[in-house]
C-alpha positions as CSV (number, residue, x, y, z in Angstrom):
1,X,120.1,145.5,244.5
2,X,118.2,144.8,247.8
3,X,114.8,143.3,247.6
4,X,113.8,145.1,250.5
5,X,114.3,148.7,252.4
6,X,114.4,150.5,255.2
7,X,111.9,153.2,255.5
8,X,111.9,154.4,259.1
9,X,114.8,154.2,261.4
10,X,115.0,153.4,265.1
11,X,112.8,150.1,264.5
12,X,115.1,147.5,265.3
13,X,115.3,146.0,268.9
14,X,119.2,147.1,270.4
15,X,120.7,144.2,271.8
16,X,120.2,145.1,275.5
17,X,116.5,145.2,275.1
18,X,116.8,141.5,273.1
19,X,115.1,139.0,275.4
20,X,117.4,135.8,275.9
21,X,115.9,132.4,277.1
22,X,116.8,131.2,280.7
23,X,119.4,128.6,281.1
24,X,117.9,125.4,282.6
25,X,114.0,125.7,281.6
26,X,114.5,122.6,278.9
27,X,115.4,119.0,279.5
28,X,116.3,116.8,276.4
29,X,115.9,113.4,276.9
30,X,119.1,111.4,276.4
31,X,117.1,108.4,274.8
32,X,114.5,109.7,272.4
33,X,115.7,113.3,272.1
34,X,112.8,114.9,272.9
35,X,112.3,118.1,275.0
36,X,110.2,119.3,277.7
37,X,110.2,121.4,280.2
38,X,112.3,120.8,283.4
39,X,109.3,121.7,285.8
40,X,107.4,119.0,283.7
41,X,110.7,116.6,283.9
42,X,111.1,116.9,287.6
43,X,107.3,116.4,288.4
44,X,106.9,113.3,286.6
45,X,110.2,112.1,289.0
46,X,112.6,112.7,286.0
47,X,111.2,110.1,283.9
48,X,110.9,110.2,280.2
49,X,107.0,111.1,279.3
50,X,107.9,110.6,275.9
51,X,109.8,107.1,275.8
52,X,110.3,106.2,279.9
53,X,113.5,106.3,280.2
54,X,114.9,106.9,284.4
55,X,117.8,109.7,284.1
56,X,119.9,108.8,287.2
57,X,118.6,110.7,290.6
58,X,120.3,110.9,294.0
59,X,118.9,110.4,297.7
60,X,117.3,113.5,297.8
61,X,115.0,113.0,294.8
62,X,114.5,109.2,295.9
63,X,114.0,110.8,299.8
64,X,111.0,113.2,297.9
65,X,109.9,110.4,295.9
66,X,109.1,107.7,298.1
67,X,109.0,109.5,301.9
68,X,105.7,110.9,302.8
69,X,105.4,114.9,302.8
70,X,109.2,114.5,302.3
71,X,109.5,114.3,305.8
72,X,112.2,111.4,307.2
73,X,115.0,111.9,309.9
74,X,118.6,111.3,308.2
75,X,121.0,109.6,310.8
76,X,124.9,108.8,311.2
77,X,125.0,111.4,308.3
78,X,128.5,113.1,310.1
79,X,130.3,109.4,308.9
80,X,133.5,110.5,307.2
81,X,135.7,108.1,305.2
82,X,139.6,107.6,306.8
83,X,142.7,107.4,304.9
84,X,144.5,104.3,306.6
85,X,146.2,103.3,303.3
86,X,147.7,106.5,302.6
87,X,146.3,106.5,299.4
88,X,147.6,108.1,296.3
89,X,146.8,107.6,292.6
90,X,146.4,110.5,290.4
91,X,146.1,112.5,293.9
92,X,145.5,111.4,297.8
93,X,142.6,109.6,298.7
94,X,142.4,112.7,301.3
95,X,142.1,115.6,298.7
96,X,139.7,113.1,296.5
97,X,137.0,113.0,299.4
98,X,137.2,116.5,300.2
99,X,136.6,117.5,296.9
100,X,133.7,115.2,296.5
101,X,132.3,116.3,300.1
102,X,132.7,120.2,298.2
103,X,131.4,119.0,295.3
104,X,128.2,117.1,296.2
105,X,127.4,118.7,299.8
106,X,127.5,114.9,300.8
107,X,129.9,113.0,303.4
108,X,130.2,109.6,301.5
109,X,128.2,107.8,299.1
110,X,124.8,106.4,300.7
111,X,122.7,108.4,303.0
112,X,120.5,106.8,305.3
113,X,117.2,108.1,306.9
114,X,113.6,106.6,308.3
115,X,110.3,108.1,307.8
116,X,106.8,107.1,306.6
117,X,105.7,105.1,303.0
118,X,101.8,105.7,303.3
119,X,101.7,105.7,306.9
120,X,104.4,103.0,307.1
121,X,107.5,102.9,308.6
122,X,110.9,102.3,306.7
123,X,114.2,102.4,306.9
124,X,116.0,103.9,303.6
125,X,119.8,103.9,302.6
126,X,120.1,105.5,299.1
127,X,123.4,105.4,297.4
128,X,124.2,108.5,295.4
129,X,126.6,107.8,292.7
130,X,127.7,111.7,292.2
131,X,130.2,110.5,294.9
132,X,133.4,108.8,293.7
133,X,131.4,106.5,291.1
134,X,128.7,105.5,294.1
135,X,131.6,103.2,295.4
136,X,131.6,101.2,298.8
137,X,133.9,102.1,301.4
138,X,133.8,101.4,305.2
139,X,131.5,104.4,305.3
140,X,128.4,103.2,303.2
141,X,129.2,99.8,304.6
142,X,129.0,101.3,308.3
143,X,125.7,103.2,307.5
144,X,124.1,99.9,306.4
145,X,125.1,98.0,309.4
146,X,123.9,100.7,311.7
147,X,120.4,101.3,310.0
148,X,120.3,97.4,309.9
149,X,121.0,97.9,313.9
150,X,118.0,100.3,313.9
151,X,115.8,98.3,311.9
152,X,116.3,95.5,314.7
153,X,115.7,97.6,317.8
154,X,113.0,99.3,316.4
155,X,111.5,96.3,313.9
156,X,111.2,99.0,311.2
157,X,111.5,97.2,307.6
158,X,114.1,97.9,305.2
159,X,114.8,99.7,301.8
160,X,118.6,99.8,299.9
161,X,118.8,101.7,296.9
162,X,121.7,101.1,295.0
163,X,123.1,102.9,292.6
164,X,127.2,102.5,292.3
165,X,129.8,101.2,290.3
166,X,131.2,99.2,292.7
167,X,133.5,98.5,295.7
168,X,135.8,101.2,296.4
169,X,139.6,100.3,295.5
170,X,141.5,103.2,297.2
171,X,140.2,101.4,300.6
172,X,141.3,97.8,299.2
173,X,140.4,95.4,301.8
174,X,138.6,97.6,304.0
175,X,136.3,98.1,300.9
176,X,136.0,94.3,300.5
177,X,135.4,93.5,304.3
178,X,132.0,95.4,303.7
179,X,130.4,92.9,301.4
180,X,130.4,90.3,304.3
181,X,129.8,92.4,306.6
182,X,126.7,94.2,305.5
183,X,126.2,90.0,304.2
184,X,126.3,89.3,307.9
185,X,123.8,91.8,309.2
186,X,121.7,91.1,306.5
187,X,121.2,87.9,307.9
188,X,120.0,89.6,311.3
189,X,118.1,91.0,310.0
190,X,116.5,87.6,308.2
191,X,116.5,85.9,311.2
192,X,113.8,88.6,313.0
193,X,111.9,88.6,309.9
194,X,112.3,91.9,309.5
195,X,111.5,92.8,306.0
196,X,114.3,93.9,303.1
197,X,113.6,95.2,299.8
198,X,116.4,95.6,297.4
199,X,116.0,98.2,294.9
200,X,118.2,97.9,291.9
201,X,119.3,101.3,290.0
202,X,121.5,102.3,286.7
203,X,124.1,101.4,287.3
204,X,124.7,98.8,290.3
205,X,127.6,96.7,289.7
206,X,130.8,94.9,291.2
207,X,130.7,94.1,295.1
208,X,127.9,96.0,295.4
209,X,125.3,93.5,293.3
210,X,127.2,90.5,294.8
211,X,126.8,91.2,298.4
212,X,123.3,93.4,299.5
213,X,122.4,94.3,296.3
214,X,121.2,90.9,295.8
215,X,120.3,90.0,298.8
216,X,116.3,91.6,299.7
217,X,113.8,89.3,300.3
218,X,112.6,91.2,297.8
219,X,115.0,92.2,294.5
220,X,113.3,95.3,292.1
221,X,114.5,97.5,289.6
222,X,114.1,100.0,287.8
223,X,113.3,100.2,283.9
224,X,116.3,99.8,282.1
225,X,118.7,99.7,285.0
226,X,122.6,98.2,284.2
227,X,122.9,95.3,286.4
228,X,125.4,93.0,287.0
229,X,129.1,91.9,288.4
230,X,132.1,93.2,286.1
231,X,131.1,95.2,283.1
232,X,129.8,93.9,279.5
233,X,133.2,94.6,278.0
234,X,134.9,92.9,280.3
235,X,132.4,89.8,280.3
236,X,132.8,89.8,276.6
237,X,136.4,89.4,276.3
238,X,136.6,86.7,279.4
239,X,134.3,84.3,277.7
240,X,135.4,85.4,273.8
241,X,132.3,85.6,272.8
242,X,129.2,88.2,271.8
243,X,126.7,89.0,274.1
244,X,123.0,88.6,273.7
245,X,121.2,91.6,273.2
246,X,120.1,93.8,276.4
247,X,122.7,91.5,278.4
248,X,122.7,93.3,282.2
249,X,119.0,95.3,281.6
250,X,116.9,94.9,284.7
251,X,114.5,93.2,281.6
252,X,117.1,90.4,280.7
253,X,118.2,90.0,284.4
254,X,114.4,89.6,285.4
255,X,113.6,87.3,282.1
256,X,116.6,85.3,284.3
257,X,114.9,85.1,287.6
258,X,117.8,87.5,289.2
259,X,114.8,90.1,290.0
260,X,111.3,89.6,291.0
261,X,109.7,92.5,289.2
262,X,110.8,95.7,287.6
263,X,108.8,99.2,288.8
264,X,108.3,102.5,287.4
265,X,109.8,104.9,289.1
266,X,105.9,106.8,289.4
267,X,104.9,103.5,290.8
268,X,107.8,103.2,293.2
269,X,106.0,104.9,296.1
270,X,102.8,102.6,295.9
271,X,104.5,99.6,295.1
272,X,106.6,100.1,298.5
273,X,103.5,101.1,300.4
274,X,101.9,98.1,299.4
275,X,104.5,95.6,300.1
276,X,105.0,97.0,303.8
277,X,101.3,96.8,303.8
278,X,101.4,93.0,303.3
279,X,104.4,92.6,305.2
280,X,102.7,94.0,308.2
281,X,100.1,91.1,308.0
């Protein structure tokens, strides 16, 4: 016997009247599992309120972030990888781009653009690993060298944000060739005392941290960033031995004197500001 009993028909809601929550108006944070809104998410520059933890952004987020108003001129962005290889692994190198280029709206893995950091000028190149892995081809490697170009003609100071999991194998030694070279014009760029400030993301790894990554006059990092040449697993089994723990955080790489000081991505924008501010003294 039912405890209860319908006394009036009709009162139920029919299932085209039931009201069903949006998709995307929640984000749960990988990390501490708590939920917020996305609105809330995005405007404190999809950091963690809860427990700070970064989830991974591209160029444009960084590009809204840091440049004032938004507002920056992008350039060489029409730069298209080649195939000179004739690449093929589980599918040409040729069908791989173009389905990243459909996929992500970009041309290659690092965008490059200059604008104004509280009234300053700078010269960004933001790697966006949505793009094969944030891997360096002759592409990203070309964009550096001719923002490095710009930075010299116009003395405009330098920012690379990387965010990749390293050199680019389907390229092989055109890949390679673009840790010397962007090495090389770094070193132009040193010798005009033009200002460069590294910014380290999750991940940045292989031939990436061991050519510009590595190189600012200036290394920082996010909070909680994976940093470091080959991967823990494969550090672990060359050496046979356990790895402290946090090995490759920005926080054990800076308690190692690889960075000079880790920044919040809310305090990224000031933080620049203020170093060009110095650096214009």
């Amino acid at each position: 016997m039912g405890w209860f009993k319908r006394l009036k028909e009709g009162i139920t809601t029919s299932t085209k009247e039931k009201k069903e929550t949006p998709e995307g108006l929640w984000y749960k944070c990988p990390s501490c599992k708590k939920i917020h809104t996305v609105q809330d998410h995005a405007a404190y520059k999809y950091v963690c309120i809860e427990c700070n933890y970064h989830e991974r952004i591209g160029s444009k987020e960084y590009f809204e972030v840091i440049f004032d108003n938004n507002e920056f001129v992008e350039i060489n962005e029409n730069l298209v990888s080649g195939d000179p290889l004739e690449f093929t692994d589980t599918k040409k190198y040729t069908s791989r781009l173009t389905d990243n280029i459909n996929k992500t709206g970009l041309k290659d893995a690092l965008r490059s653009a200059y604008g104004k950091v509280n009234g300053y000028n700078l010269m960004i190149c933001c790697m966006d690993f949505g793009f094969i892995g944030g891997s360096m081809g002759s592409v990203v490697g070309e964009k550096i060298a001719r923002s490095i170009d710009y930075c010299l003609k116009t003395k405009t100071p330098l920012l690379i944000i990387s965010k990749s999991g390293g050199a680019r194998m389907m390229e092989a030694a055109f890949s390679l060739m673009q840790m010397a070279k962007t090495a090389a014009k770094l070193s132009q760029l040193a010798q005009k005392k033009i200002p460069y400030i590294s910014l380290l993301t999750d991940p940045t790894t292989g031939g990436v941290t061991a050519s510009y990554a590595m190189l600012g006059d200036l290394n920082i990092s996010e909070p909680g960033s994976l940093i470091g040449f080959a991967g823990p697993r494969v550090v672990k089994e060359t050496i046979g031995k356990d790895l402290p723990k946090g090995f490759q955080t920005a926080e054990f790489v800076l308690e190692h004197g690889f960075l000079d000081k880790i920044v919040s991505r809310n305090d990224l924008k000031d933080t620049i500001g203020n170093l060009l501010k110095f650096f214009k003294k």
